[in-house]
Residue frames as a rotation matrix with the C-alpha (Angstrom) as fourth column:
UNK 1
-0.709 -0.629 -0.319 -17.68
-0.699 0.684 0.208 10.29
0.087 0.371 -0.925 -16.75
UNK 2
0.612 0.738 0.283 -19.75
-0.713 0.670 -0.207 6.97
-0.342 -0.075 0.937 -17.82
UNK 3
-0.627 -0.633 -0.453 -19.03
-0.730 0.680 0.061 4.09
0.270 0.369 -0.889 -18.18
UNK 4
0.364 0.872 0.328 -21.38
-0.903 0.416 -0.106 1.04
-0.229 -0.258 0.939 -18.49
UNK 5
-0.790 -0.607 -0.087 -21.24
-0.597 0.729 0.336 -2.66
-0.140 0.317 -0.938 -18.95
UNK 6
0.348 0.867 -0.358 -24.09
-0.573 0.498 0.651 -5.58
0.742 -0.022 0.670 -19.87
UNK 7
-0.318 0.111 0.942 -24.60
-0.575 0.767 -0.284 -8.68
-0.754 -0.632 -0.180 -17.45
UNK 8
-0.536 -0.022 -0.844 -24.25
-0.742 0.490 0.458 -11.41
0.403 0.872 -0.279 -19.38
UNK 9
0.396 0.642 -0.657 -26.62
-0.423 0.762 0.490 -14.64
0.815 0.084 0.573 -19.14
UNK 10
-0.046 -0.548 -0.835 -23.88
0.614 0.644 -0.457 -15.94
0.788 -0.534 0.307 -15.99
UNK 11
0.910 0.386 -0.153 -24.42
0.402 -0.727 0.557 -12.21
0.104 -0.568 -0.816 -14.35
UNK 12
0.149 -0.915 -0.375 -20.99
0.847 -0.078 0.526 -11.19
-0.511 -0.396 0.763 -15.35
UNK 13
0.978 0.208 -0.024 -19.83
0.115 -0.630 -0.768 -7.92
-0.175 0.748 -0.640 -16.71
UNK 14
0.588 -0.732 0.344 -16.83
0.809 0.534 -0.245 -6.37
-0.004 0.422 0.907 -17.75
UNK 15
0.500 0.053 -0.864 -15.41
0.393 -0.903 0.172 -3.48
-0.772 -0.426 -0.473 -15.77
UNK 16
0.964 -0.037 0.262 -14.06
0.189 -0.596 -0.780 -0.60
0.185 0.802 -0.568 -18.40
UNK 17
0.285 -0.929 0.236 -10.89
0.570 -0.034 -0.821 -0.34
0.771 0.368 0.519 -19.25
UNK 18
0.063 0.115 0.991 -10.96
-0.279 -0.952 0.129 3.38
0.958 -0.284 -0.028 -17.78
UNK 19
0.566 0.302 0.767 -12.20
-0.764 -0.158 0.626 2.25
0.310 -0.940 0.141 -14.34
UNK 20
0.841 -0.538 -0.059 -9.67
0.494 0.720 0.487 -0.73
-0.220 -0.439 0.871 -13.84
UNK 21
0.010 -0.765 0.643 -6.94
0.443 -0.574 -0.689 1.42
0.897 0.292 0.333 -14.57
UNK 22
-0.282 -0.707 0.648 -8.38
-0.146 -0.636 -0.758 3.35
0.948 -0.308 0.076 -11.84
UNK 23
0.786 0.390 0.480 -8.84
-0.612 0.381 0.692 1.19
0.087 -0.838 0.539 -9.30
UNK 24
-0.185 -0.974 0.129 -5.63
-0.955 0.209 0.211 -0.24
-0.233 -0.085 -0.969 -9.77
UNK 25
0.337 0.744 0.577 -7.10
-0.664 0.622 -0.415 -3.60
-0.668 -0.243 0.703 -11.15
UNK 26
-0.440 -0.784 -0.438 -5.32
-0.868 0.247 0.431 -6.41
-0.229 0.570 -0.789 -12.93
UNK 27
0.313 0.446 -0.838 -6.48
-0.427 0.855 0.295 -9.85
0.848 0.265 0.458 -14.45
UNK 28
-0.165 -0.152 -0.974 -7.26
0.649 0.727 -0.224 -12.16
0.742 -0.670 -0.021 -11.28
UNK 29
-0.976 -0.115 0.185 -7.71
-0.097 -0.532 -0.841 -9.44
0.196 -0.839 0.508 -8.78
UNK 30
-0.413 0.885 -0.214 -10.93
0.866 0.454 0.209 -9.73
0.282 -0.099 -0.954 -7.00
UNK 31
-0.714 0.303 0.632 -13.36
-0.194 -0.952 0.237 -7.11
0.673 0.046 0.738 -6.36
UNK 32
-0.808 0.430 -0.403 -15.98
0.565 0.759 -0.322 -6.28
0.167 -0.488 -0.856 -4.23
UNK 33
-0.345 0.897 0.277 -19.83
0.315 -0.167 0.934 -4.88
0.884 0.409 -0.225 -4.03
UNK 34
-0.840 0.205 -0.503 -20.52
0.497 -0.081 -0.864 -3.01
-0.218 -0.975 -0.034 -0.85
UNK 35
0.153 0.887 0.436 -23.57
0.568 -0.440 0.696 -0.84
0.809 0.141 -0.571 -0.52
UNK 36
-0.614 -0.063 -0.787 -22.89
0.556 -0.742 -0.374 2.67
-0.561 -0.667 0.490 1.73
UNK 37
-0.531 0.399 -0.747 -25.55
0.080 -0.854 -0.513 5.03
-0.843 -0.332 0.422 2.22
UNK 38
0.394 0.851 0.348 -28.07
-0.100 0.416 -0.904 3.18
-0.914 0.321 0.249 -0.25
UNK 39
0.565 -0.342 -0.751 -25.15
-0.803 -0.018 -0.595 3.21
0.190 0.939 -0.285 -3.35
UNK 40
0.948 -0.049 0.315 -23.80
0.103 0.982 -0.159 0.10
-0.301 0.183 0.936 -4.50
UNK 41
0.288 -0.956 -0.054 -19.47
-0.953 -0.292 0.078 0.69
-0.091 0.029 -0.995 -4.60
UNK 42
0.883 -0.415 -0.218 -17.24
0.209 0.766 -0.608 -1.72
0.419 0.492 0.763 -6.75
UNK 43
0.689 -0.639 0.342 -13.83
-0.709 -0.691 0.140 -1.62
0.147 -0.340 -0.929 -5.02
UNK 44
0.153 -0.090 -0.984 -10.83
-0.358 0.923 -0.140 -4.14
0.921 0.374 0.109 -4.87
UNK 45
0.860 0.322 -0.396 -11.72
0.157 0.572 0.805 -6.78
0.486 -0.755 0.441 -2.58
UNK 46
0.387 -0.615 0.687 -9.52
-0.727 -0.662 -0.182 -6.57
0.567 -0.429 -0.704 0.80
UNK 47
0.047 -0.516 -0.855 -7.42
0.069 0.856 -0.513 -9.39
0.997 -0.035 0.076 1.83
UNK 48
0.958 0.138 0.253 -7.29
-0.237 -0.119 0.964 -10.45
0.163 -0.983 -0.081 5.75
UNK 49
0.453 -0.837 -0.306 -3.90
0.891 0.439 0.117 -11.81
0.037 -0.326 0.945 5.28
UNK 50
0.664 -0.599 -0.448 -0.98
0.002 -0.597 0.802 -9.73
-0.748 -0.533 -0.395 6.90
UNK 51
0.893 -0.421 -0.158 1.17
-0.406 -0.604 -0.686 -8.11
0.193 0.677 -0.710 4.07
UNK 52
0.097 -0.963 0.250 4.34
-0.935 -0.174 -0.310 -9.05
0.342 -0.203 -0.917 6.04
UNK 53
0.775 0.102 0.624 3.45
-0.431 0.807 0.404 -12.49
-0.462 -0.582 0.670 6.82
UNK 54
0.984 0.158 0.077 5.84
-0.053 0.681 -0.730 -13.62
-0.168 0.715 0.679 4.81
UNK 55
0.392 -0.865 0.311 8.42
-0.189 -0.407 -0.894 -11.79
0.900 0.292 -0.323 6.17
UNK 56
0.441 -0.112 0.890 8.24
-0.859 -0.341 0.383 -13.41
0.261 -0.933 -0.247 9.72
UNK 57
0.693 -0.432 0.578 10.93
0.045 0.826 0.562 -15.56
-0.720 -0.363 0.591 10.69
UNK 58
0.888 -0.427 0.170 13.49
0.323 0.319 -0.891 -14.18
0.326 0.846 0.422 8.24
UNK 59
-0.237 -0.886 0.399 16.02
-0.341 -0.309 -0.888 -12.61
0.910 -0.346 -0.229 10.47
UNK 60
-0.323 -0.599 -0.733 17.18
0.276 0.681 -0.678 -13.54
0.905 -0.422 -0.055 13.76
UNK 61
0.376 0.886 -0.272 15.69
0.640 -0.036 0.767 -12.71
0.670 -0.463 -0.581 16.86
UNK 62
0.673 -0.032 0.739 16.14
-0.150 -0.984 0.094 -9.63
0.724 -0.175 -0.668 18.60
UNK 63
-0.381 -0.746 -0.546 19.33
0.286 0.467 -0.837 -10.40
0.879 -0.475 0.035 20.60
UNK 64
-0.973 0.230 0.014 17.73
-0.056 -0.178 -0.982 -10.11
-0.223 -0.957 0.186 24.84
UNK 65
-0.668 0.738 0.093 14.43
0.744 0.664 0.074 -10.24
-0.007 0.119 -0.993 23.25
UNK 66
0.117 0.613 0.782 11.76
0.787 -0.537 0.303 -8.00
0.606 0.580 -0.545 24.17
UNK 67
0.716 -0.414 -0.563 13.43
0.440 -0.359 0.823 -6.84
-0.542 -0.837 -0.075 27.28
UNK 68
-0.259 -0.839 0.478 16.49
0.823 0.067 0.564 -6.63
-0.506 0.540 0.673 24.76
UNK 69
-0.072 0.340 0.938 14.27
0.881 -0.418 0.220 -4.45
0.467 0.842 -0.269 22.61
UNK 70
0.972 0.235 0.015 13.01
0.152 -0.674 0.723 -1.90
0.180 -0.701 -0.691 25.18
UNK 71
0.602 -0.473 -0.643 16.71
0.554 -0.333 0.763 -1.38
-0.575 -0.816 0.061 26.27
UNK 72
-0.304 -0.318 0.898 17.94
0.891 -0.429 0.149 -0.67
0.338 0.846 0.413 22.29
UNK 73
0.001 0.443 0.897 15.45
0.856 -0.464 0.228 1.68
0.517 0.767 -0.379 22.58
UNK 74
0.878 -0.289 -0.382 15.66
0.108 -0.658 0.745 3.81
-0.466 -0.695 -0.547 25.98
UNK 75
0.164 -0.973 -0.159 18.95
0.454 -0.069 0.889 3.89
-0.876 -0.218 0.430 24.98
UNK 76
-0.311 0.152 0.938 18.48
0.757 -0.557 0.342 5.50
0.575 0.816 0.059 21.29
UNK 77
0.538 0.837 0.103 16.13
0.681 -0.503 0.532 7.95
0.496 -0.216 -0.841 23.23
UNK 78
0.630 -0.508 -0.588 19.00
0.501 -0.312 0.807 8.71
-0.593 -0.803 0.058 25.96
UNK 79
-0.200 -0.964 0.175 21.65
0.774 -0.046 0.631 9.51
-0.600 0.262 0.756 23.28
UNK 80
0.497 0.537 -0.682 21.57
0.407 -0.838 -0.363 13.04
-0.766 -0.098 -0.635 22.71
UNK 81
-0.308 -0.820 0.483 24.15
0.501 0.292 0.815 12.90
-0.809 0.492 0.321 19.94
UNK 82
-0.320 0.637 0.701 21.29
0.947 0.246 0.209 12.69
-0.040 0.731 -0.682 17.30
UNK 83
0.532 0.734 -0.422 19.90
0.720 -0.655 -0.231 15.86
-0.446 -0.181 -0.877 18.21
């Protein structure tokens, strides 16, 4: 498989069709240029934000807390029901 692009006068190119397809790539996604083991890898760019940030603080807090939590759970563990 090939696939090329030019660099245009700004140093942009235009990944192939083919290769944003598989890289899962969409208009606006960013990319990045790493260099492993003297090759030069296009790949999309990784985000530091937390996937689920967005999902903290939507439900109620864990009735007893984290003590509260730890006793849910021994107690799943204990109950032999499941088994």
């Amino acid at each position: 498989m090939k696939n090329s692009s030019t660099i245009s006068s700004k140093g942009q190119i235009t990944v192939p069709q083919e290769i944003r397809k598989r890289l899962g790539l969409e208009p606006g996604d960013r990319v990045e240029f790493v260099v492993e083991e003297g090759r030069t890898v296009i790949r999309p760019a990784r985000t530091e934000v937390n996937p689920f940030e967005k999902f903290i603080g939507i439900a109620d807090p864990f009735p007893g807390g984290e003590e509260g939590i730890k006793a849910w759970i021994d107690d799943m563990r204990s109950d032999k029901d499941y088994e």
